[in-house]
N, C-alpha and C positions, 0 to 999 in steps of 0.2 A: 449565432452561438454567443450568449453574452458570458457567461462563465468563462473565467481562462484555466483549461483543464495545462494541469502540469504534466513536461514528458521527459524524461530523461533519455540522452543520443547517447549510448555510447560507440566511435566511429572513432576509427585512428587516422582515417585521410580528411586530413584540419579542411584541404577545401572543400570536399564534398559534406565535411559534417559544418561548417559554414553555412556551404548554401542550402542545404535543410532548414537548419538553423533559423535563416532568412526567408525560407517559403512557410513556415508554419509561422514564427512570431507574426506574417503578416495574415494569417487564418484562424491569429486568437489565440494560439497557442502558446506557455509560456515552456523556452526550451531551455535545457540545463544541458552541455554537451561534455560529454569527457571522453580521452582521445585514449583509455584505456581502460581495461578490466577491473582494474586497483583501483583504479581512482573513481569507476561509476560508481563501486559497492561503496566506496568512503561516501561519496556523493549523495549515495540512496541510503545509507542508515542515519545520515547526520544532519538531511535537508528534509521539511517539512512534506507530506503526502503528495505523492508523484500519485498520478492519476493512471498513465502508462509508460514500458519503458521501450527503448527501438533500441535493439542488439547486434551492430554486426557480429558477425562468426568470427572470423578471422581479425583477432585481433592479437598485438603483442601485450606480452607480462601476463594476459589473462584473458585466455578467450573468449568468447560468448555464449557456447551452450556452459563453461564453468561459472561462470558471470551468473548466467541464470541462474543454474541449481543454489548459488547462494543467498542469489533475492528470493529464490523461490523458500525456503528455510524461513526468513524474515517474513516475507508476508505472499499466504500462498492465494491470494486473488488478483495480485495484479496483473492486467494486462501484459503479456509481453510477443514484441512482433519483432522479429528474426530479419535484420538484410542480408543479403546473402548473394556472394558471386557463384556461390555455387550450384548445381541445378539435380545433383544425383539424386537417386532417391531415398538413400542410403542418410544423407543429410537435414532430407525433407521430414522423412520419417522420423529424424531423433528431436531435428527442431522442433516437430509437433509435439513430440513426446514430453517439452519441458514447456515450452512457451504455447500461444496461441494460432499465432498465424506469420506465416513471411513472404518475404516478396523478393525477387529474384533484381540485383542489377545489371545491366540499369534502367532505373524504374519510371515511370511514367507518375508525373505529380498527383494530377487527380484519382491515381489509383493509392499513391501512401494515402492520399489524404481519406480516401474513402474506405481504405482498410483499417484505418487510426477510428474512425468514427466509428464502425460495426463492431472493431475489440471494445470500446468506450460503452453501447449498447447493451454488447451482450454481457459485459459487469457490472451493469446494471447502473451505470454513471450518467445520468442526465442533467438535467434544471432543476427536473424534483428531487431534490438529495432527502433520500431517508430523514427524518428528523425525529419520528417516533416509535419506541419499540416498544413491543410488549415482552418483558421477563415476567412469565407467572403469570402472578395478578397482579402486577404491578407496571402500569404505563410509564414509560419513560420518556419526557419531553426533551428536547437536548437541546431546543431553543429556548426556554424559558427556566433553562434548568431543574425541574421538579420533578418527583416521582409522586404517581396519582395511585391513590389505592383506594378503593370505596366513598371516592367521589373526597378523601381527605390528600391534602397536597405537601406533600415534604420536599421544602426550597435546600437542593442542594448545591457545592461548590464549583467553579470555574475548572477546577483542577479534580474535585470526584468526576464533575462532569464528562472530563477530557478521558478519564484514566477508563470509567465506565461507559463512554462509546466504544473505545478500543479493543475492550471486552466483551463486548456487545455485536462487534463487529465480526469477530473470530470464536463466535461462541462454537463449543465441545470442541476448542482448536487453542491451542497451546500462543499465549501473549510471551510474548520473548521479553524479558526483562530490559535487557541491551536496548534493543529494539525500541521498546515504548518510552525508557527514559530522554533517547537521544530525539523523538519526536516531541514528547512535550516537555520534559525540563533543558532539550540542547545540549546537555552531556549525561555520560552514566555513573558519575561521580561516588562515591559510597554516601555522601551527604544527602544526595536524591535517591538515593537508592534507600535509605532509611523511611526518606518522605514519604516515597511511595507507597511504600509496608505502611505508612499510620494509612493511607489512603485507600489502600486494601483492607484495612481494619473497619474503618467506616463503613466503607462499603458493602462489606458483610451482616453489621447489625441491622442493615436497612430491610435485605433479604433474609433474616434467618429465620420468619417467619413462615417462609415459601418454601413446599414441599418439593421437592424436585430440584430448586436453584441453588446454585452451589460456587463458589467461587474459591477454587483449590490452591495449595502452593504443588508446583512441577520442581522438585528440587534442581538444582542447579541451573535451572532454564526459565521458569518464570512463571506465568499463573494462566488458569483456564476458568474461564464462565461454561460450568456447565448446569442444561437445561432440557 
């Protein structure tokens, strides 16, 4: 696995989220641990694309199925796998019901690691990362930056590029304003939060040719590619 996919621990027993910690950064993985509920979600809206996240249940200040329901709000594809001492069914069944998949402790290594790989799979996260989409009739390259339409190429910016995968990624699903500025400008300041409206603006004359494609304001929440 040469990719280091990012994972967010949130785990309030320091040595057990330690030695995770420690078993995964040596399987490639880059880990970000936080030892509570409050502090994952600051963690996860203010740190750059977590790939998956490992939730215990039982934690202080903020639990773990609330923990999720609020990453789930921000971005509803991520991965999320559930640790859990618990075993009822009562538990199993609500953990499924927000996250992915869990694993009961204590757990056998090669089983996290192989449940961490299959949530990773089945969201579709590999070596081939997406790189081109089609809105419309309009190809979008997001390595070369450009949008292709009738074999004619329009080079666009580092920052349209950014803002228009994130759109692209959550298309006819609601881009959280909060959310996107704290992943590509690092805060939600009203100074980026202006920037991003010119960036939306742009981004609009590109498609307003395209029947179908649409890139809405959600008032007070933030903006939808819809397609």
């Amino acid at each position: 696995m040469d990719k280091k996919y990012r994972i967010l621990l949130a785990e309030d027993d320091v040595n057990l989220g330690k030695v995770v910690c420690t078993y995964l950064n040596a399987k490639n993985f880059e880990v970000s641990h936080a030892n509570n509920g409050e502090v994952a979600y600051e963690m996860f809206c203010t740190s750059n694309n977590f790939d998956i996240c490992l939730i215990d249940v039982m934690m202080p200040i903020q639990d773990g199925f609330t923990l999720a329901k609020s990453i789930r709000k921000v971005d509803t594809n991520i991965p999320i796998i559930f640790l859990t001492a618990k075993s009822q069914s009562d538990d199993i069944v609500e953990g499924l019901s927000i996250g992915d998949d869990y694993i009961t402790k204590p757990f056998d290594w090669d089983v996290l690691l192989a449940r961490i790989q299959a949530a990773l799979r089945r969201a579709g996260k590999s070596e081939e990362n997406i790189t081109i989409y089609q809105i419309g009739g309009i190809t979008f390259d997001t390595t070369r930056q450009v949008l292709v339409k009738d074999g004619r190429e329009t080079k666009i910016s580092t920052r349209e590029t950014e803002v228009l995968t994130m759109l692209v990624q959550k298309k006819n699903e609601v881009l959280e304003r909060g959310f996107a500025l704290k992943k590509i400008w690092g805060d939600d300041s009203f100074y980026n939060a202006r920037t991003m409206d010119v960036y939306i603006t742009k981004l609009r004359k590109y498609f307003k040719d395209e029947p179908g494609v649409k890139i809405i304001n959600v008032h007070g929440v933030g903006f939808k590619l819809v397609m």
